[in-house]
C-alpha positions, 0 to 999 in steps of 0.5 A, spaced: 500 500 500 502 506 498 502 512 503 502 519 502 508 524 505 503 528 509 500 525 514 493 527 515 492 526 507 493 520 505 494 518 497 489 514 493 489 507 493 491 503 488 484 500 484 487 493 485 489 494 492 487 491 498 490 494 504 490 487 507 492 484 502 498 482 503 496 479 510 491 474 506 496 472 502 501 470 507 495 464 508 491 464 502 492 464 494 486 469 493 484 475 497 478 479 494 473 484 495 465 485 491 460 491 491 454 490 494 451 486 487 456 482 488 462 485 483 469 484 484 471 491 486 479 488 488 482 482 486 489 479 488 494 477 487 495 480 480 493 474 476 490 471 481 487 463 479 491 465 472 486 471 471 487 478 469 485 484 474 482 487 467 478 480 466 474 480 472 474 488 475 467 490 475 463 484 474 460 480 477 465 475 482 460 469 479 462 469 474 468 465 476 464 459 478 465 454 473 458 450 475 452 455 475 448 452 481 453 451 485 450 451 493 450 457 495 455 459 492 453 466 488 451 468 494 456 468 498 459 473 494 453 478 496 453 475 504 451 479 509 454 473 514 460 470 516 461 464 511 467 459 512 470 453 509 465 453 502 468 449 498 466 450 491 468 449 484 472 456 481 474 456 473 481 458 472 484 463 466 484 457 462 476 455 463 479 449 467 477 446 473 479 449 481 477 447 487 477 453 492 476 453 499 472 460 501 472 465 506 468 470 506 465 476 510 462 482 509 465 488 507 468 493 513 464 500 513 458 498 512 458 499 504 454 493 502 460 489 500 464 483 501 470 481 503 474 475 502 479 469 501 480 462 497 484 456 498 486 452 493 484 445 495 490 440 491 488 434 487 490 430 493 485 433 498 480 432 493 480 426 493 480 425 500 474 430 499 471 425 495 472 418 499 469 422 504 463 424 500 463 418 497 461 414 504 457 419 507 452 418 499 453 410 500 451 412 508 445 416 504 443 411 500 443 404 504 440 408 509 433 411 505 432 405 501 432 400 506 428 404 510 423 405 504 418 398 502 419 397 498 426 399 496 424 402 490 420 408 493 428 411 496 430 411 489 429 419 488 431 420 495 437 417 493 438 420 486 437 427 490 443 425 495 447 422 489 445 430 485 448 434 491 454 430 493 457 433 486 454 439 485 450 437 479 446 441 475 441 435 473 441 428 475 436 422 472 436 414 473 432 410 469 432 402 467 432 399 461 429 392 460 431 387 457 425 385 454 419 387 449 413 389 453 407 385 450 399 385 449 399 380 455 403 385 460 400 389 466 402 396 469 400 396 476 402 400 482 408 403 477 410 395 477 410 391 470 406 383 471 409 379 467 413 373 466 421 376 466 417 379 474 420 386 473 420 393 474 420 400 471 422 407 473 425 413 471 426 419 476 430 426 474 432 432 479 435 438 477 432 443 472 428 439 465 432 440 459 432 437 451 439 440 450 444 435 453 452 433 451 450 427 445 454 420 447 459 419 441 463 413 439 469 416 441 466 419 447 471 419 453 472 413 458 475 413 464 478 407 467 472 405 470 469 402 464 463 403 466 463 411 466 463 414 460 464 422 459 461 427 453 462 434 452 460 439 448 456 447 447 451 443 452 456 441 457 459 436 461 455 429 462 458 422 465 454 417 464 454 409 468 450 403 466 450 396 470 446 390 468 442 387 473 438 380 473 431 384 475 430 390 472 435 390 465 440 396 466 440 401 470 442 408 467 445 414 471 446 420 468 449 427 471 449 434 467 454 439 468 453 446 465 460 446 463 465 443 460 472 439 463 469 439 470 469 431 471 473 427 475 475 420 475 474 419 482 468 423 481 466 417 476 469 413 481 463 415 486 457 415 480 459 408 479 459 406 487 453 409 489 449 406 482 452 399 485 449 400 491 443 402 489 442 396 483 444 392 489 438 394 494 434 393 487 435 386 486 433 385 494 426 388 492 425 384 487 427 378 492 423 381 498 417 382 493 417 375 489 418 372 498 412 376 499 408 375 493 408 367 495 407 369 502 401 369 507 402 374 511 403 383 510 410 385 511 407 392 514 402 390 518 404 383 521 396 381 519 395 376 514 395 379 506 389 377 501 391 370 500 392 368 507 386 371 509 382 368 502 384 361 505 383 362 512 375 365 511 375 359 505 376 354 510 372 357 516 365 358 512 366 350 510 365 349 517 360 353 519 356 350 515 357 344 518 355 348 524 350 352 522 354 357 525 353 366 522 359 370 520 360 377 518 365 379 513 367 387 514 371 391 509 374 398 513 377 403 508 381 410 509 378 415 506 382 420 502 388 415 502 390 417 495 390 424 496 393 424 503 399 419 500 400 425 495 400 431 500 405 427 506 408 422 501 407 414 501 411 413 508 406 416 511 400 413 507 403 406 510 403 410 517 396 410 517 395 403 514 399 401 520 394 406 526 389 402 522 391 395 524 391 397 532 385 400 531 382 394 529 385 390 533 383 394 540 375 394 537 375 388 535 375 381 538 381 377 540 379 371 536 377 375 530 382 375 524 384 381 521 387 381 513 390 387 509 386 385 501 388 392 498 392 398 499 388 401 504 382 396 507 383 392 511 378 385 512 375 382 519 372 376 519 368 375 525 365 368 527 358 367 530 357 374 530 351 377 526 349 384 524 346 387 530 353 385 533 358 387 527 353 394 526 356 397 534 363 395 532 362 399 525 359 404 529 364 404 534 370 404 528 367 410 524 366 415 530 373 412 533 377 415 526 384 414 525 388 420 529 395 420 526 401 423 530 405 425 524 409 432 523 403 435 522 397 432 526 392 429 522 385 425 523 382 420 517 375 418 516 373 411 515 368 408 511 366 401 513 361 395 509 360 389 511 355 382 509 353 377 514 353 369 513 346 367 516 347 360 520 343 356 514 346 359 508 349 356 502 353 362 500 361 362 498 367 366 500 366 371 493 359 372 494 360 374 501 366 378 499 362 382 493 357 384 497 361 386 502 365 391 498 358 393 496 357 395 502 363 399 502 364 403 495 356 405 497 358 407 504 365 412 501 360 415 495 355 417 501 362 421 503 365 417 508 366 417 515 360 412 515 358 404 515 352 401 510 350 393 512 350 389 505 342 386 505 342 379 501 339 383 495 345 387 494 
């Protein structure tokens, strides 16, 4: 800094001068100052990450950010807090790729500006930043997925974990089957019933665009012959694909707005979270097809559909022997789709599950309870008639279903049921449709009510 002869009047500063730049550059690599809109006001040394005092004086200080997008990152160039240890990515003189550690602050003086300095992060530490980003998104990824049932509802969390972690402006992962969909396939809760027993899905973070990187012949290929990089006007692209048994191959694809922004070890940590995540998938399918021939609901512990078919199969037999009544009663939740769409579906399965304690609190020990849908649940109660059933219906209805989530809320319930007299002749079909008759016209009067199936129905 330059001083004045006289003491009371001191000369001008230099317009590039920092009056305590050379103290940030005893312990940094860059010093510089912004104006309140975030424009380099000051910037050293004097080619400082290989650029020009003239190339960057007088314009915004993002401009040196190499990904747009960056968390955080623009602003911290118009902050008005202290902001310490934000690593980001900065473009160099050559338009390469840095990584700088920043600190920054808000300016002396109260002008609106900021004050602050950067680090660069060498190539080693790097890695050592990757390694420990690429525990904590497998910890990410293990973690929201198993949590999730099926695995396959953690699928976007993971994208998103996956997304931040590298600071991407967009991210999607699909599959690819291995077969060709036919007339005899059926779509069903986002799963394809067919022969191959496999599943789609497609899911995408970031910003939608239709102007992405082409993947040509020549395209570059890291040593993980898994990953492949594509560049062009559009930007940067790394791409990883893995085969799997259940669900063909799985795409993950990442897109940066620039150009020589991907790391080897970068596409390292892509094809170790893909690998993950494909092994997750193909311990759904396991679960899924164990379930699938199983008696019994994974969430609620109550019997699924087809043990509860064979059970009330077994027990009409029986009765009719005994010349014993039994009621069949069908509850569902109302709104359950809509509540699904507003709390999300781990709060769906929340609700199912107060549902089956309900249950189990009003009816009696000796009645069996069975999950035959998404969102209705089954009682079978023996020697119990109408007028017995019609106070437990009453009971339910009045009861609810409170719920003690984020947000409290409180279900509605809609109830039908059909009674087998003591001397009728009647299959478990015809007692099961005029229950879910029963139903369908208690949820068309607006829920929150219980309606009895007369043999006419």
């Amino acid at each position: 800094m330059n001083v004045s002869t006289s003491p009371t009047d001191p000369a001008p500063a230099q317009p590039n001068a920092l009056p305590w730049g050379e103290l940030a550059l005893s312990a940094a690599d860059l010093a510089f100052e912004t104006d309140r809109r975030g424009v380099l006001t000051r910037l050293l040394p004097g080619k400082a990450l290989g650029h020009t005092p003239e190339a960057l004086l007088g314009k915004s200080a993002a401009e040196m950010l190499l990904v747009e997008g960056q968390p955080l990152a623009p602003a911290l160039f118009q902050t008005r807090t202290v902001a310490r240890g934000k690593a980001v990515w900065l473009r160099d003189g050559r338009r390469e790729a840095v990584r700088v550690r920043l600190d920054v602050a808000p300016a002396p003086g109260n002008t609106g500006g900021t004050c602050g300095i950067g680090i660069i992060i060498p190539a080693d530490t790097l890695s050592e930043d990757i390694s420990l980003a690429r525990t904590r998104v497998l910890a990410r990824i293990s973690t929201t997925m198993r949590s999730a049932f099926p695995p396959r509802r953690g699928l976007l969390p993971a994208l998103e974990a996956i997304t931040a972690t590298l600071s991407a402006t967009s991210a999607r992962i699909w599959n690819e089957p291995d077969f060709t969909e036919t007339d005899d396939d059926v779509i069903e809760d986002g799963t394809l019933r067919s022969s191959q027993r496999t599943f789609r899905f497609d899911h995408h973070v970031g910003p939608e665009t239709a102007a992405l990187p082409r993947i040509s012949p020549s395209a570059k290929r890291f040593s993980n012959e898994h990953s492949i990089v594509a560049e062009d006007s559009n930007g940067s692209l790394i791409v990883v694909r893995i085969r799997i048994r259940c669900a063909g191959t799985v795409v993950l694809r990442l897109h940066r707005a620039e150009t020589g922004v991907w790391a080897e070890a970068e596409a390292l940590l892509c094809y170790t979270a893909l690998s993950a995540i494909t092994s997750l998938l193909e311990f759904d399918v396991v679960m899924t097809e164990t379930l699938r021939d199983s008696r019994f609901d994974f969430l609620t512990g109550e019997l699924n559909e087809n043990g509860f078919n064979d059970y009330v199969g077994r027990a009409i037999k029986r009765l009719a022997k005994d010349s014993t009544p039994a009621t069949l009663m069908l509850v569902g939740i109302d709104g359950l789709g809509q509540f699904n769409e507003t709390n999300g579906p781990d709060a769906g399965d929340h609700a199912v599950c107060a549902l089956t304690r309900t249950l189990r609190e009003i009816v009696r020990p000796r009645d069996v309870i069975g999950r035959i849908n998404g969102d209705i649940l089954a009682v079978w109660l023996e020697t119990a008639d109408q007028f017995t059933v019609s106070e437990r219906a009453n009971q339910i209805c009045l009861h609810g279903l409170p719920l003690l989530l984020d947000t409290p809320s409180h279900l509605s319930l809609s109830v039908g049921f059909a009674t087998r007299s003591a001397r009728a002749d009647e299959t478990l079909a015809s007692l099961t449709q005029r229950a879910r008759l029963a139903l369908r016209s208690a949820k068309m009067a607006g829920g929150n009510g219980w309606r009895f199936a007369s043999d006419e129905i």
